[in-house]
Phi, psi and omega in degrees: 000133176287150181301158164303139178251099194340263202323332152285330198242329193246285180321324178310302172330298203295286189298330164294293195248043195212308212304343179303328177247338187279062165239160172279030174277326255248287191096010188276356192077354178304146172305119182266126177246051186243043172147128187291343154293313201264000185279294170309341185271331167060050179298003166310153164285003169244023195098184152322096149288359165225149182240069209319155148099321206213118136292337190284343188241025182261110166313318158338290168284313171321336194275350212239006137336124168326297168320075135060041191278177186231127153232132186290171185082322186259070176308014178230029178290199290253119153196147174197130052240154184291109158102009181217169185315149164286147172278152193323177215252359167274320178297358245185303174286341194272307225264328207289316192263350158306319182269339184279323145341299157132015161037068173239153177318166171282335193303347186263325200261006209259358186268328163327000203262191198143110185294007190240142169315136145323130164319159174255135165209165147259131159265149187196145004288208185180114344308180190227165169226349199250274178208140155285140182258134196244096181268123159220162173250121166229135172259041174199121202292128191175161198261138166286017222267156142315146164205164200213134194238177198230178184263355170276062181048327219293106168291131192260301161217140191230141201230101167267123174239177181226036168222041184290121164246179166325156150107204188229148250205147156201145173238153146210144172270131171253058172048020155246179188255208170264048161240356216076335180299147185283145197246173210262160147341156196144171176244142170231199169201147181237150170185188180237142167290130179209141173035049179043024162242144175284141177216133143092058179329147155215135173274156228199117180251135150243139200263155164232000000 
């Protein structure tokens, strides 16, 4: 099954049945859901309302349930969209499979095509605190690099050698960036550059 795509799939929902109260024009303090930045800050009075990886504990998704949830804090809670039908149950499933998906933006995966197969790699451990280990396999002796994206797209870091040969290969990142700096706690995505396209996106929880 293909992944979900924010920006085609998910965002639309939003701008058809939400955006009448979730926007900041509004001025209400509501979780504004007009741009997928302001969706992740999770501005509600409980926090980060999508939870990657777990749609089932995401307020988000939880609120567009037929039932009724009790969420603290909210007093005009919870079922949405407010005062109307729940949205239909393919629309409920497009967001439900988005956040288990690991709820990433479009700028990383829409980077993905690339007409040569991808390298095969693993990461482990996973999540890491420390450093990850970076395994692959290539089959064409050619220079590689690795990058590490942050979950808005923002390349964080790239990690080049210049002796990738045929055969299998290791690498690790110890969670800093191409400053060095240590980087925050987080879901990232790693993958490889091949013809200036990103390929065989794999998500990466750091722990801090």
């Amino acid at each position: 099954m293909a992944q979900v795509d924010y920006a085609t799939q998910v965002q639309p929902i939003f701008y058809n049945h939400c955006l009448s109260c979730h926007v900041s024009v509004n001025g209400s303090g509501a979780l504004e859901l007009d741009s997928y930045e302001y969706l992740m800050e999770g501005d509600s009075n409980n926090g980060p309302v999508v939870i990657p990886f777990n749609a089932d504990s995401s307020l988000l998704y939880r609120v567009l349930l037929r039932d009724s949830v009790i969420v603290p804090n909210e007093p005009i809670c919870c079922r949405m969209p407010k005062n109307a039908e729940p949205l239909p149950q393919d629309q409920q499933m497009i967001i439900y499979n988005w956040i288990n998906e690991g709820a990433i933006a479009s700028t990383v995966s829409v980077m993905s095509e690339s007409p040569r197969e991808p390298p095969s790699f693993d990461v482990y451990p996973n999540p890491f605190n420390n450093k990850i280990n970076i395994s692959f396999m290539l089959n064409q002796s050619e220079l590689e690099n690795i990058i590490i994206f942050d979950i808005l797209g923002k390349r964080v870091k790239t990690i080049t050698r210049k002796n990738y040969g045929v055969g299998r290969d290791l690498v690790f990142w110890n969670g800093v960036d191409d400053f060095n700096r240590p980087i925050s706690g987080g879901l990232y995505l790693i993958g490889f550059e091949v013809d200036n396209k990103i390929q065989g996106l794999k998500k990466v929880l750091y722990l801090k």
